[in-house]
NUMARDREN-489771 format. One line per 2 residues: number of its first residue (from 1); for each residue x, y, z of C-alpha. Coordinates in nm, 2 decimals, padded with zeros to 4 digits. Example, Ala and Ser with C-alpha at 12.3 -4.5 7.8 and 13.67 -1.06 7.14 Angstrom:
2
1	01.23 -00.45 00.78  01.37 -00.11 00.71
# end
This chain:
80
1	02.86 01.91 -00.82  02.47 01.84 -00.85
3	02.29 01.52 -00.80  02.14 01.34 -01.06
5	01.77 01.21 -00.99  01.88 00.85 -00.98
7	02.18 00.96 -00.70  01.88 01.11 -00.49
9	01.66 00.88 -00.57  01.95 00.61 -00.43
11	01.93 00.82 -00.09  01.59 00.85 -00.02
13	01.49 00.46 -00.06  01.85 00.41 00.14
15	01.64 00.65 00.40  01.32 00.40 00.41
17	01.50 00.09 00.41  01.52 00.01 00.09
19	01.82 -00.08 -00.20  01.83 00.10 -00.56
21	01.98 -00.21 -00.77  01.93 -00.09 -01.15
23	01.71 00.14 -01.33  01.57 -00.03 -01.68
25	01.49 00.28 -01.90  01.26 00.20 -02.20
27	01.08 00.45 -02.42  00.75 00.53 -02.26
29	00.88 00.44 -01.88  01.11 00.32 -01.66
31	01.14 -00.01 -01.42  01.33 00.00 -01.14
33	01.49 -00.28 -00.93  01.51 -00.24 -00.56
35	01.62 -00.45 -00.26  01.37 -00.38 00.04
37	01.70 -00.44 00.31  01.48 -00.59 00.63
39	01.37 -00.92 00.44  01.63 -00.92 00.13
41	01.35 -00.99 -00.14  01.38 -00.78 -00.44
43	01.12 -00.67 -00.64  01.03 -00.44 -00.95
45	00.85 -00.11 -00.97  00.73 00.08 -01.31
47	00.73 00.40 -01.33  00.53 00.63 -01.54
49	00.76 00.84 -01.61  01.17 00.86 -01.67
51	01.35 00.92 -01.36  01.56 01.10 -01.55
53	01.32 01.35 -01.62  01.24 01.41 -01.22
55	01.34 01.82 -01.19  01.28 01.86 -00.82
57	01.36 01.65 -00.47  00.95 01.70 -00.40
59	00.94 01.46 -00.70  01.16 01.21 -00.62
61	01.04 01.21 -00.26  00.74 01.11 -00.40
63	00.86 00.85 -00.63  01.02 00.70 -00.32
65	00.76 00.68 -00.08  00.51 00.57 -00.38
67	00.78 00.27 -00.39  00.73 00.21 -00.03
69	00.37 00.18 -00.04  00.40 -00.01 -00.32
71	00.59 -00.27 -00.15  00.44 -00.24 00.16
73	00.12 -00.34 -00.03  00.27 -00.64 -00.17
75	00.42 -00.78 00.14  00.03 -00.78 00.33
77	-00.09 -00.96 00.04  00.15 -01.20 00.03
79	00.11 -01.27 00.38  -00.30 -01.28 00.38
# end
């Protein structure tokens, strides 16, 4: 049975360390909730596009390691 984008997308950030929680669709984007599993904060990312409309892994890779920068880039802020 094939994957969905969200099931893959669950496995890669569960790969870098990190918790899909919910994906909030609206009707220009998406906003997704994830857990980052080291420090247990949780934080929100918005998309620019619908997950749901992610064809290949390539894409969703990138989705996931755009997350992890993302919160990577938080996280030094918050400490400086």
């Amino acid at each position: 049975m094939p994957k969905t984008p969200s099931v893959i997308l669950r496995e890669e950030l569960s790969r870098m360390g990190y918790e899909l929680l919910d994906i909030y669709q609206y009707r220009d984007r998406d906003i997704i909730r994830i857990k980052h599993r080291m420090s247990g904060k949780i934080f929100l990312y918005e998309t620019k596009r619908h997950v749901r409309d992610l064809v290949s892994r390539d894409e969703i890779r990138e989705l996931a390691s755009s997350i992890a920068e993302y919160y990577e880039s938080r996280r030094v802020k918050s400490k400086a």
